[in-house]
C-alpha positions in Angstrom: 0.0 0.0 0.0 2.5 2.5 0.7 4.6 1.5 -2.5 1.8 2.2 -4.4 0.8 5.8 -2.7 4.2 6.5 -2.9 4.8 6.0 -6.5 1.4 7.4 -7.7 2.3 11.0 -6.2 4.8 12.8 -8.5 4.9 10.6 -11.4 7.2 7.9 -9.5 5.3 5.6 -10.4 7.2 2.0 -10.5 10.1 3.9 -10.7 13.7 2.5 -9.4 14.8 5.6 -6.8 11.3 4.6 -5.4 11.2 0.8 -5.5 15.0 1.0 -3.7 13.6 3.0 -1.0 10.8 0.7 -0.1 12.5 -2.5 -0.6 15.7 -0.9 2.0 12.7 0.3 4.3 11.1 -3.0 4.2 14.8 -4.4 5.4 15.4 -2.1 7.7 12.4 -2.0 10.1 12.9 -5.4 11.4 17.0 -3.9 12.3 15.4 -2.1 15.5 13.4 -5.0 16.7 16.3 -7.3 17.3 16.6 -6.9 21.4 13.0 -7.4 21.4 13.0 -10.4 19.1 16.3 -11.8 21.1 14.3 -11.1 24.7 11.2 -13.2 23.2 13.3 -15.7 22.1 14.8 -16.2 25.8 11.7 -16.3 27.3 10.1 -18.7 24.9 13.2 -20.7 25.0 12.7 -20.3 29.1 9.1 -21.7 29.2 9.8 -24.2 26.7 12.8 -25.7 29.3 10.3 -25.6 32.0 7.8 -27.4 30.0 10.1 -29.8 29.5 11.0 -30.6 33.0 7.9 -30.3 34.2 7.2 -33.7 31.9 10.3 -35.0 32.7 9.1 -34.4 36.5 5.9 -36.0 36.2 7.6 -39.1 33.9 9.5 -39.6 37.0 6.9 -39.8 39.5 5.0 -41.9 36.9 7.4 -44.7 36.7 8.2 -44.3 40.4 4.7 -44.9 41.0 4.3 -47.8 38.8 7.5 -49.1 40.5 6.3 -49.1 43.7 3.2 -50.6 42.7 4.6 -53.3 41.3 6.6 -54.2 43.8 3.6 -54.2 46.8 2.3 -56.5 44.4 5.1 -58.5 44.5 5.2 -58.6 48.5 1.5 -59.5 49.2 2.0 -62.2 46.4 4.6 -63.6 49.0 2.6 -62.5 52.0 -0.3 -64.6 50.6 1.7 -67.4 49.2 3.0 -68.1 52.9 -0.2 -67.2 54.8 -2.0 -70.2 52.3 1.0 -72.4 53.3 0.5 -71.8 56.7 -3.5 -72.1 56.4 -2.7 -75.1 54.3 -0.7 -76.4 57.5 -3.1 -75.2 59.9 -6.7 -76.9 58.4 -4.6 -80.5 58.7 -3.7 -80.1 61.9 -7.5 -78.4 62.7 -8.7 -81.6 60.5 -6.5 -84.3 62.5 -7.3 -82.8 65.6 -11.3 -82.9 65.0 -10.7 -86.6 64.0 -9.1 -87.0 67.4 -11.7 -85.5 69.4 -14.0 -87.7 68.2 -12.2 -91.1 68.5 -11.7 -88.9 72.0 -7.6 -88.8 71.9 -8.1 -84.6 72.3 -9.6 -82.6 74.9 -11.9 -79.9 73.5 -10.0 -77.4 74.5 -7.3 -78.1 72.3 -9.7 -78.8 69.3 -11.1 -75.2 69.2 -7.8 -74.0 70.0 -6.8 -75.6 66.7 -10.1 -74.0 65.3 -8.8 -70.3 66.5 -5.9 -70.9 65.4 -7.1 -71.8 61.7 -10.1 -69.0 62.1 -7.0 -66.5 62.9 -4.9 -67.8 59.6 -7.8 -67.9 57.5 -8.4 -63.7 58.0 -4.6 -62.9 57.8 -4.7 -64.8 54.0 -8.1 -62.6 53.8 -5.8 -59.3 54.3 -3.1 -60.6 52.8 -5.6 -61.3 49.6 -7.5 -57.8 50.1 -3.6 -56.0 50.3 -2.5 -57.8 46.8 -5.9 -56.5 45.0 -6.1 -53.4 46.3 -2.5 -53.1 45.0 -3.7 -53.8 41.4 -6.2 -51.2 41.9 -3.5 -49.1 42.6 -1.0 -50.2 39.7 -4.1 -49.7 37.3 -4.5 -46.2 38.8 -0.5 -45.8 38.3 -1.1 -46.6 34.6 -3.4 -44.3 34.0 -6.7 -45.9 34.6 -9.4 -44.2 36.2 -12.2 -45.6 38.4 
């Protein structure tokens, strides 16, 4: 727009002295905007390394919560596995000692001992059970998943 007002006034019109001038003018305006276009530069460049550790951040805590999923998991998978050993263990000897109380070899005092005994394995392999899923829950939570 301004080449052409320029050139229409005078009788310039498409002529070189005028071309020249806009084309230099054109070149030159950006000349006094190089601070500002170096100080935006640093602050984009600024955000954009913030950005990026703010991801890295949350990467971090992502796999560190996945990790520490996975490995409750793993430790109320042994929990269990030795509480359902030990229930395993315990119901025999509950199971011997009810045979015994009625061939009348065991007082009953020691049979529902047994009983408590068993009764007391059988909620700790409960927990333990409870523990391991709840974990999943919270892996699957860790990965993403939502409720």
């Amino acid at each position: 727009a301004l080449y052409s007002m320029d050139s229409a006034t005078g009788g310039n019109f498409f002529s070189w002295n005028s071309a020249f001038g806009f084309l230099v003018a054109g070149l030159t305006q950006d000349i006094f905007k190089g601070g500002y276009k170096i100080a935006n530069l640093k602050i984009k460049k600024e955000k954009y390394e913030e950005l990026l550790e703010k991801y890295f951040q949350t990467d971090l805590n992502a796999l560190k919560e996945v990790n520490n999923a996975m490995n409750l998991i793993k430790q109320d998978t042994i929990s269990e596995n030795s509480s359902l050993k030990q229930l395993k263990l315990q119901n025999a000897i509950y199971k011997s000692s009810k045979k015994k109380l009625q061939r009348g070899t065991v007082s009953k005092m020691e049979y529902f001992d047994n009983k408590a005994a068993l009764n007391t394995i059988e909620q700790s392999w409960a927990s333990s059970k409870t523990a391991r899923l709840v974990d999943y829950v919270t892996l699957y939570k860790a990965l993403g998943g939502q409720l």
